[in-house]
C-alpha positions as CSV (number, residue, x, y, z in Angstrom):
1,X,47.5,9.8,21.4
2,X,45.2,6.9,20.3
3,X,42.3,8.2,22.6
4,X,42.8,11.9,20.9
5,X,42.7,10.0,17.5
6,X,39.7,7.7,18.7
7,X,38.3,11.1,20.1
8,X,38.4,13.0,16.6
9,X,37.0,10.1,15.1
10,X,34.0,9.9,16.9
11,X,33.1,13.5,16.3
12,X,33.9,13.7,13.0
13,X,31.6,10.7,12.2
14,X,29.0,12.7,14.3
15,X,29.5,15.9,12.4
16,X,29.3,14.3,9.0
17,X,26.1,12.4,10.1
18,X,24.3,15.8,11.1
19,X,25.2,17.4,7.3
20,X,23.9,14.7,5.7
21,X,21.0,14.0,7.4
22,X,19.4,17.3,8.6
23,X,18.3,18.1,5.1
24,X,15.7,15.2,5.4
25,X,12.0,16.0,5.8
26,X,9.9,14.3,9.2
27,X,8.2,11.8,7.0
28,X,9.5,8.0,7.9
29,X,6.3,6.4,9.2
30,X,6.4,1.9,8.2
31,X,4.8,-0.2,5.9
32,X,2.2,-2.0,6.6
33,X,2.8,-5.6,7.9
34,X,2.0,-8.6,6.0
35,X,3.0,-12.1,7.6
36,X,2.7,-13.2,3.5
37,X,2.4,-11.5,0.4
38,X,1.1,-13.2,-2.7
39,X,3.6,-12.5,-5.8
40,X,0.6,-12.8,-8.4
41,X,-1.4,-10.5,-6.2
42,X,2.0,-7.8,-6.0
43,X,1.4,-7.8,-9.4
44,X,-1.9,-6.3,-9.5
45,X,-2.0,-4.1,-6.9
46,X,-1.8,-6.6,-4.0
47,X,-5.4,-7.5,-4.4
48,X,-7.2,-10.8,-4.2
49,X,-9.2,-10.6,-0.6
50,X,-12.2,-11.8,-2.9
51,X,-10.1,-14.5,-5.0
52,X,-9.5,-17.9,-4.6
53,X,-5.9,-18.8,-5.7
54,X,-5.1,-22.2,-3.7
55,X,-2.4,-21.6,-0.9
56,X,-2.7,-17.4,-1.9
57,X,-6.2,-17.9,-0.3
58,X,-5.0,-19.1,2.9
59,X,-3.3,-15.8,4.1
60,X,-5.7,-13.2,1.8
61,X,-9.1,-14.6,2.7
62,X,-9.0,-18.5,4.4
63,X,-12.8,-19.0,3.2
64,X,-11.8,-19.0,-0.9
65,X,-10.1,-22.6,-0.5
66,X,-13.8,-24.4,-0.2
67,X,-14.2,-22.3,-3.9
68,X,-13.5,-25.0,-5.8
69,X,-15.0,-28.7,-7.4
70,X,-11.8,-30.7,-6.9
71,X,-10.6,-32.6,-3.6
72,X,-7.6,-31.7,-4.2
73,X,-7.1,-28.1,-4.9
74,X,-3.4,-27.4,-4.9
75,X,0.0,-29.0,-3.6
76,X,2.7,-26.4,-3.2
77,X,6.6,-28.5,-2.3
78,X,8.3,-25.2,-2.5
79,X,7.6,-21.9,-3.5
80,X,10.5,-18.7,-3.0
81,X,9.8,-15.6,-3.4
82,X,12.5,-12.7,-3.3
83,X,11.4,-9.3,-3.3
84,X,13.9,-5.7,-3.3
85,X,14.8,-2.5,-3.8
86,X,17.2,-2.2,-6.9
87,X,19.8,-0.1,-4.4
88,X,19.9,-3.2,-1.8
89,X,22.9,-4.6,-3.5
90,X,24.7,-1.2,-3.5
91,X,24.1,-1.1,0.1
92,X,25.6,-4.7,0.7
93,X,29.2,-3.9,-1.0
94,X,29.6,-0.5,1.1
95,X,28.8,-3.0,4.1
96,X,31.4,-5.5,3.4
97,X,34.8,-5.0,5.1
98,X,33.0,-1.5,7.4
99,X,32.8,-1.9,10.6
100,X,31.8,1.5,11.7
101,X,27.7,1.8,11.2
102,X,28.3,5.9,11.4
103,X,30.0,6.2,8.3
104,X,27.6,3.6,6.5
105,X,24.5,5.1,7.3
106,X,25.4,8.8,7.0
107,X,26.9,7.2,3.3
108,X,23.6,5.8,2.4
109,X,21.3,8.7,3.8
110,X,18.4,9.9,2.3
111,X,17.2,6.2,0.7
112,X,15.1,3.4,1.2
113,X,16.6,0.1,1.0
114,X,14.0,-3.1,1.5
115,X,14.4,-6.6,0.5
116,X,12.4,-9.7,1.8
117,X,12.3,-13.4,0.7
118,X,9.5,-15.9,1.8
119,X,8.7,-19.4,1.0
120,X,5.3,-21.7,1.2
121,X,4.9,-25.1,1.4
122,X,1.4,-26.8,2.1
123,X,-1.4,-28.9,0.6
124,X,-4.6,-27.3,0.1
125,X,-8.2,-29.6,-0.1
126,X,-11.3,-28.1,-0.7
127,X,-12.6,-27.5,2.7
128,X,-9.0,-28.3,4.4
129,X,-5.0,-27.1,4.3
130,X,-2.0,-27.3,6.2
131,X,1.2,-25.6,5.4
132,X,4.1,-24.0,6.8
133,X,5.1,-20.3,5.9
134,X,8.4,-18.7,6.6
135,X,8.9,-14.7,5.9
136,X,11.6,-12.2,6.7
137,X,11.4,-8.4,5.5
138,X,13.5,-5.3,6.6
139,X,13.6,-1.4,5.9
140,X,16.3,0.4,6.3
141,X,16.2,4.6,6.1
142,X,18.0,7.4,7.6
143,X,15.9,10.7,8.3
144,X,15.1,13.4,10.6
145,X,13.2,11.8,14.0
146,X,9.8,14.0,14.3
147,X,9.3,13.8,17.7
148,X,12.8,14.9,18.3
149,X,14.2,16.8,15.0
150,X,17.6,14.8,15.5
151,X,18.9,13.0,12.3
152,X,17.9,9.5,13.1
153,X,19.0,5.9,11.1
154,X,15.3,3.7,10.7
155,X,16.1,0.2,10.5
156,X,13.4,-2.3,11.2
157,X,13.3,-6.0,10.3
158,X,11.0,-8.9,11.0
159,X,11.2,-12.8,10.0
160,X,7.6,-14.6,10.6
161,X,7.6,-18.2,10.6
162,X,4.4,-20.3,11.2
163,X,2.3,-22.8,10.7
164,X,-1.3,-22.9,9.5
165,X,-4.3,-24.9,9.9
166,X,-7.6,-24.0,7.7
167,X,-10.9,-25.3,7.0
168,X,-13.4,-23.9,5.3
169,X,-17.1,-24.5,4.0
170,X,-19.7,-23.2,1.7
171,X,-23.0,-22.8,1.8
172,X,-26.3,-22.5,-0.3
173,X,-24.8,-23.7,-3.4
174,X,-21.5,-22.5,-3.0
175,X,-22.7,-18.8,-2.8
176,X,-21.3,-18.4,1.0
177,X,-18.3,-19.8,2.3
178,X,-16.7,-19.1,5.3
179,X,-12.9,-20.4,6.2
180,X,-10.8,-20.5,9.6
181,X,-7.5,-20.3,9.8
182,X,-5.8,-21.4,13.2
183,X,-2.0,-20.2,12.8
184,X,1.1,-20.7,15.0
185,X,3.7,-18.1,14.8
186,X,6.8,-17.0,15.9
187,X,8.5,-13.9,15.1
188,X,11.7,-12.4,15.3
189,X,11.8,-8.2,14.9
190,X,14.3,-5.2,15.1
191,X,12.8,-1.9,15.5
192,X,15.8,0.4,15.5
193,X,16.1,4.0,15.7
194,X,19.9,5.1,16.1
195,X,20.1,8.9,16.6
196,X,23.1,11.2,15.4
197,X,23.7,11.4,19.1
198,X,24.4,7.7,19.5
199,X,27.7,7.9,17.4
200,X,29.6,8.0,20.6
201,X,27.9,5.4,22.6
202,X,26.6,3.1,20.8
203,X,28.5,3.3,17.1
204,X,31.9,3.9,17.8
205,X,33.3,0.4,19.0
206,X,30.1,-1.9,17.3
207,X,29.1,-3.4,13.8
208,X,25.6,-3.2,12.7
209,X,25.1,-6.9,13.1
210,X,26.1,-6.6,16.6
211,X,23.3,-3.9,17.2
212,X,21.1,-5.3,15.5
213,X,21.6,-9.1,17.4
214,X,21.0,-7.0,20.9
215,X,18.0,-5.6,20.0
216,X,16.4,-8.8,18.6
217,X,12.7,-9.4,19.9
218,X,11.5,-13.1,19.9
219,X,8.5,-14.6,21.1
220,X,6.1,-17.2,19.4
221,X,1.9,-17.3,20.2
222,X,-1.6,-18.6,18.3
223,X,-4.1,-16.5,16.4
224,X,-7.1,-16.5,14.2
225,X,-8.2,-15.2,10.7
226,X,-11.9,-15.8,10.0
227,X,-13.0,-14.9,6.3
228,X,-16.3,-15.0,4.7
229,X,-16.6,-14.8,0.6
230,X,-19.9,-14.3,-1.2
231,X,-20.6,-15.2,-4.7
232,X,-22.9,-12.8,-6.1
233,X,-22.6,-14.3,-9.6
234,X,-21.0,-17.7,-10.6
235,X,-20.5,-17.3,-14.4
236,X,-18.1,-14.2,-14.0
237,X,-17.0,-15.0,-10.6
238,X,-18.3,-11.7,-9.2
239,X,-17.4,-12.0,-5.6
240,X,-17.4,-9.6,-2.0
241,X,-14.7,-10.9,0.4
242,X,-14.4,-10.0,4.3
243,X,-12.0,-10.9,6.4
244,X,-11.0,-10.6,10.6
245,X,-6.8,-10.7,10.7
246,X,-5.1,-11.7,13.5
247,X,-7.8,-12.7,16.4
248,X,-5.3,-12.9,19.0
249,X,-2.2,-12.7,17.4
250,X,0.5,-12.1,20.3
251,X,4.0,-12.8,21.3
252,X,4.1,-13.9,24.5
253,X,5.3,-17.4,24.8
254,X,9.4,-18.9,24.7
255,X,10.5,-15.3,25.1
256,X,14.1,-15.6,25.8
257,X,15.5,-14.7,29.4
258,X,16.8,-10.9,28.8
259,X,14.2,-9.9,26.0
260,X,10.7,-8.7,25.7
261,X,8.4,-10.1,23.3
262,X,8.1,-9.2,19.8
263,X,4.7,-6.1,18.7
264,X,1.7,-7.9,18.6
265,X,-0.1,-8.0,15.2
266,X,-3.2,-5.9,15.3
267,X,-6.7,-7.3,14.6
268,X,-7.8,-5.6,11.2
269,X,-10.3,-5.9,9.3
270,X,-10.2,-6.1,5.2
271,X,-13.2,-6.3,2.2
272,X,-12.5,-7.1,-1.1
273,X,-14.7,-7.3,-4.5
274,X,-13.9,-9.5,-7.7
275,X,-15.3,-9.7,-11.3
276,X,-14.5,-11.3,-14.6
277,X,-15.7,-11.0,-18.0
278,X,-14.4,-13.2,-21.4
279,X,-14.8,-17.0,-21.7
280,X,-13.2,-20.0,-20.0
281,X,-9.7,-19.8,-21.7
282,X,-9.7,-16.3,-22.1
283,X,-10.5,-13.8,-19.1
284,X,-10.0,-10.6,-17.3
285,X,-10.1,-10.0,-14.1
286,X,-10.9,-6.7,-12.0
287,X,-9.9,-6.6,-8.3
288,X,-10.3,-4.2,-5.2
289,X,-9.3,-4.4,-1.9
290,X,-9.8,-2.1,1.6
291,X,-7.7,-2.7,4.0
292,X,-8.1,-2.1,8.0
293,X,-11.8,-0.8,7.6
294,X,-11.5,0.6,11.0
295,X,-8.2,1.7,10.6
296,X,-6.7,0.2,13.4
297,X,-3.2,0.9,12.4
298,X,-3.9,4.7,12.3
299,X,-2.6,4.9,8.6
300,X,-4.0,7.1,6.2
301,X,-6.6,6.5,3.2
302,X,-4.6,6.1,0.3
303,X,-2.0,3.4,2.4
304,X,-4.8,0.6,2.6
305,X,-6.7,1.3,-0.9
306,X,-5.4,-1.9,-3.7
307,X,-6.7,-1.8,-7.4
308,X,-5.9,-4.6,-9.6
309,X,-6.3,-6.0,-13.2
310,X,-5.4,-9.4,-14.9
311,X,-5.6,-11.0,-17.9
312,X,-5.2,-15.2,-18.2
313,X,-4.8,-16.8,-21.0
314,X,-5.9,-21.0,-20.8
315,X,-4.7,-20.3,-17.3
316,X,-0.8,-20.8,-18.5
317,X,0.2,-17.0,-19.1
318,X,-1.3,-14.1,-17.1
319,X,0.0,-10.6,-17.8
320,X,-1.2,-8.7,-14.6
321,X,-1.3,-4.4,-13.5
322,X,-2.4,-2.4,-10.4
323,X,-2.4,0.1,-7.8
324,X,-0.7,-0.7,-4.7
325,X,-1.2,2.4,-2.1
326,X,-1.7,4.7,-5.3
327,X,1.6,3.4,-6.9
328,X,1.5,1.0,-10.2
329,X,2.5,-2.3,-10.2
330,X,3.2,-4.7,-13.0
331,X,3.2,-8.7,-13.3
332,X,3.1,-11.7,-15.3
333,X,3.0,-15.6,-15.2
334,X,3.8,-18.9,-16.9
335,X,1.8,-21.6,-15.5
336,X,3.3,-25.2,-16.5
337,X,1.2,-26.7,-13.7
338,X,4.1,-28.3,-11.9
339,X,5.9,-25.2,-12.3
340,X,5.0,-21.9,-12.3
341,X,7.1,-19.0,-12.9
342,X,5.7,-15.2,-11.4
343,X,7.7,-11.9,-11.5
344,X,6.9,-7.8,-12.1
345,X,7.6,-4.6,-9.3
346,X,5.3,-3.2,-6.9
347,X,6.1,0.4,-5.1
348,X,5.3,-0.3,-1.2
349,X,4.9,3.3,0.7
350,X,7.1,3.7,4.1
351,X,6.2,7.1,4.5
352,X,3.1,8.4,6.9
353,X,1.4,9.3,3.6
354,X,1.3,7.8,0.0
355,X,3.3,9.8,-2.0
356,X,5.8,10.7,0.2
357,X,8.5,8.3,1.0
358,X,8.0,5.3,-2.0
359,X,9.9,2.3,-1.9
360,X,10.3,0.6,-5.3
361,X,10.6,-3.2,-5.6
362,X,11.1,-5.9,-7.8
363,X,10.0,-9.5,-7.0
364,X,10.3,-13.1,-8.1
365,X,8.5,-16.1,-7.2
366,X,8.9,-19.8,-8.4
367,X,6.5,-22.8,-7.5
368,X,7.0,-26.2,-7.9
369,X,4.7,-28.9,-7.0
370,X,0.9,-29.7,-8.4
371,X,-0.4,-26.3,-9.0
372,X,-3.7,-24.5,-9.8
């Protein structure tokens, strides 16, 4: 009787799965990855390739840390950052206390549920930094497979954490610089897709955390980013950024007995521009960024294009607004120099084209230490 019972079960949850989800249109593609993401730069579009924002600089363009007259540019102790879909916590409480991932994911279908956290903490000279970065973000979304039609759960996570080595230099009166960044890395990722058809194999007797703990990818390795930012005009800081991502950037080392290594992060290259106008305590700032000039990561047009604007006030409040991927995005700041205080929403496409699959975030960032 309990294997007739276990039996009915099984297809129900398999039944209820297909309703649910065959409505859903082919269009689950992935964000873009980013081993870091600035919470000032969220704010306005996720540009700042051609800025120079202390340990910001260091993963947006390594060559903006010699942009400075101090020896000391920046000490950062701590710095969290917390970023999330406003439906994350809805999807936590309907994961307390259920065991059966069927009837979770075919109860959360048709959504996109992301959250990440990060934290920095390094100090930044003017031609040298070091610092340590740690990063996990995850996606979760249930849709139609389109190589297969089936109704299919997406979850993918990945938690970077590394440490980085830059030195920089200018050049001809601080109208070229150029920055290195040597970076140690290892990465942990899930890249699930659990099918309708997987109810009965893999679902029926396993938790989500147990899934997700089999498929777990780890493997560590050493890359590269070279960047290269030219000053075409000091007084308003109009500037051209350039930058080579990821030189090398592969998993292949302490990869565990039983497990491959972790996707490689693909060698991409981004240009920026920058421009201010107003006077020393009162500015605004204009910002674009293209990302993956060659397109490496086959995405389309409108997925690497960032447009930003900010206005800073005696450098203590900064009120911030952009285009991430043809979304808006909103910011602010309070800057009490050993504690700074950053916040506003981005919109971060998941889909294979922008406007198709949006995924709405909020994010918070405090720093603490001795800060630009």
């Amino acid at each position: 009787m309990d294997g007739i019972i276990k039996t009915i079960k099984c297809n129900l949850n398999t039944i209820i799965l297909f309703i649910l989800l065959f409505k859903i249109q082919p269009i689950y593609s992935q964000e873009l990855q980013r081993e870091y993401r600035s919470s000032r730069f969220l704010g306005r579009g996720d540009s700042g390739i051609a800025d120079a924002n202390g340990g910001d600089s260091i993963f947006y363009n390594p060559a903006a840390i010699a942009y400075t007259n101090n020896i000391l540019n920046e000490i950062v102790l701590i710095s969290p950052q917390i970023e999330g879909t406003s439906n994350i916590k809805s999807l936590y409480d309907s994961a307390q206390g259920n065991g059966n991932v069927a009837s979770l994911l075919a109860g959360n279908q048709n959504k996109v549920y992301s959250a990440a956290g990060q934290s920095f903490t390094g100090i930044v000279f003017k031609k040298v930094s070091l610092g340590v970065m740690d990063r996990i973000n995850s996606n979760i979304y249930a849709g139609i497979d389109p190589s297969t039609g089936i109704p299919t759960a997406n979850i993918y996570g990945a938690n970077r954490a590394g440490i980085y080595l830059t030195l920089a230099h200018d050049f001809f009166d601080g109208h070229f610089l150029v920055g290195l960044n040597g970076k140690y890395i290892q990465k942990k990722e899930v890249d699930l897709a659990i099918s309708a058809l997987d109810v009965d194999t893999k679902l029926s007797n396993n938790s989500l955390k147990t899934i997700i703990n089999n498929s777990l990818n780890v493997g560590s390795g050493v890359g590269a980013d070279i960047g290269f930012l030219l000053v075409l005009h000091k007084e308003s800081s109009t500037q051209l950024g350039f930058t080579v991502r990821n030189l090398g950037m592969q998993y292949r080392w302490t990869v565990p007995e039983g497990s491959t290594a972790p996707s490689s992060e693909p060698t991409v290259f981004d240009t920026g521009f920058k421009t201010t106008f107003g006077t020393k305590k009162s500015r605004v700032g204009l910002y674009l960024d293209f990302r993956d000039i060659s397109n490496t990561e086959k995405a389309e047009i409108g997925k690497r294009i960032h447009l930003g604007a900010e206005y800073i006030l005696n450098n203590f409040f900064g009120i911030m607004t952009g285009l991430n991927q043809g979304y808006p995005t909103f910011g602010l700041f309070l800057n009490f120099k050993i504690v700074k205080i950053e916040g506003g929403m981005y919109t971060e496409e998941i889909g294979k084209i922008t406007g198709s699959l949006p995924s709405e975030r909020f994010f918070v960032r405090i720093m603490l230490g001795w800060l630009k």
